[in-house]
N, C-alpha and C positions, 0 to 999 in steps of 0.2 A: 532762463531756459527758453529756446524757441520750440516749438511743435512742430513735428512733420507725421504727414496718416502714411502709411503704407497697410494697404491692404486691410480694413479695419482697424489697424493700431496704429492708436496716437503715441510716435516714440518723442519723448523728451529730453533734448539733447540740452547740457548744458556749456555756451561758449566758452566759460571760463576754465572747466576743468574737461572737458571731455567726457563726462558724464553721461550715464544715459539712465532715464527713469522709465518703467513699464510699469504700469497699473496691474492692482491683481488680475492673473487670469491670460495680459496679453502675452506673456513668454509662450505659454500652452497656443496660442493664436496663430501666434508666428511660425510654432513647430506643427501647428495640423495637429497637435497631439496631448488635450490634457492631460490624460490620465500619466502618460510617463513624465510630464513636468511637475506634478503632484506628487508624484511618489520621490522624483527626485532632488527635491525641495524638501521632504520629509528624512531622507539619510542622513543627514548632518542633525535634525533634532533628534532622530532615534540614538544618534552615537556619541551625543553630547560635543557635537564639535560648532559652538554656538558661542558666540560673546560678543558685549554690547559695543556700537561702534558710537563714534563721536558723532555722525548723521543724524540730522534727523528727517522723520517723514514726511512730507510737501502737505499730505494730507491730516496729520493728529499729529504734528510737530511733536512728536516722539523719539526717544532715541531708537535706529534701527536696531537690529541682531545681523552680526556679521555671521556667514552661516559656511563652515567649510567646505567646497563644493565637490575639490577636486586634490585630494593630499596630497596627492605625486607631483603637483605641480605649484601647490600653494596658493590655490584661486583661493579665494574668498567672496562670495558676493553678500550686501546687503538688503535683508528684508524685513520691511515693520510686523510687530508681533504683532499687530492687530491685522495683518494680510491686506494691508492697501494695497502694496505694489515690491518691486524689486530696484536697484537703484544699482549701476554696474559702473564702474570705477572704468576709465579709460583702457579700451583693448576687452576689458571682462567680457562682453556682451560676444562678439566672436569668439573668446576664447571659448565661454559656456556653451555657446553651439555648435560647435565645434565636436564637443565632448559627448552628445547624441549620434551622431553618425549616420544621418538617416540623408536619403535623398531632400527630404527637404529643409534638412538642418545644413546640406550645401549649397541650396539654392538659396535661403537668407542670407547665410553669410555673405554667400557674393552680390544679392542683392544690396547690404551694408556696406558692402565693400566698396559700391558702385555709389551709393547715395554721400559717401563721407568720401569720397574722393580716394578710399587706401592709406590715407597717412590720417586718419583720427579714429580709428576703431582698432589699429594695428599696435 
C-alpha cells in the first residue's frame, strides 16, 4: 500500500488491487460529517446485513465484516469489528460517496477522481 494525505486523511491505496483503506473516523473526515457516517455504518448492523469477509484488518489482523451498504445496488463495503478502519474494494470508495449526496460528498469524489487519474476509483 502507498499513503497519500489529502486534507487530514491518510488514504491507503493499495497498487495491486485498487483498494483503499480509511482508518476509523476518516470517511466521516472526508464528508465534513460524522454524525451521518456513523449512523450510516450502523444500518447494515441494525438490519443484520453483515458477514465475514476473507480481509483482514492492516491493524488486529482480524477477519473484516462485510457490511451491506447499499442493496439496490449490492455495495458491500468492509469494516473491522473492532472499528479500526473501512477497507473499499476498487470503485467502492466513490460509489459510497456518492450515496450521501451532499455538496461535499461531490467535491471528494471529484477530488478522487482527480488524485487516481478517473480510471482506478471508477
Amino acid at each position: 500500500m502507498i499513503v497519500l494525505e489529502v486534507d487530514q486523511v491518510e488514504i491507503d491505496y493499495c497498487l495491486e488491487c485498487g483498494g483503499i483503506w480509511l482508518d476509523s473516523g476518516e470517511l466521516g473526515i472526508l464528508l465534513d460529517d460524522d454524525d451521518i457516517v456513523a449512523e450510516f455504518l450502523e444500518k447494515p448492523v441494525m438490519t443484520n446485513h453483515v458477514r465475514e469477509s476473507e480481509r483482514l484488518c492492516p491493524e488486529c489482523e482480524k477477519n473484516l465484516n462485510e457490511l451491506l451498504v447499499d442493496p439496490d445496488n449490492g455495495i458491500y463495503i468492509d469494516r473491522c469489528a473492532d472499528r479500526h478502519g473501512l477497507f473499499f474494494d476498487r470503485g467502492e470508495l466513490k460509489q459510497v460517496i456518492g450515496l450521501f449526496r451532499t455538496e461535499t460528498s461531490k467535491k471528494v469524489a471529484s477530488l478522487l477522481k482527480d488524485i487516481f487519474r478517473g480510471d482506478k476509483i471508477d
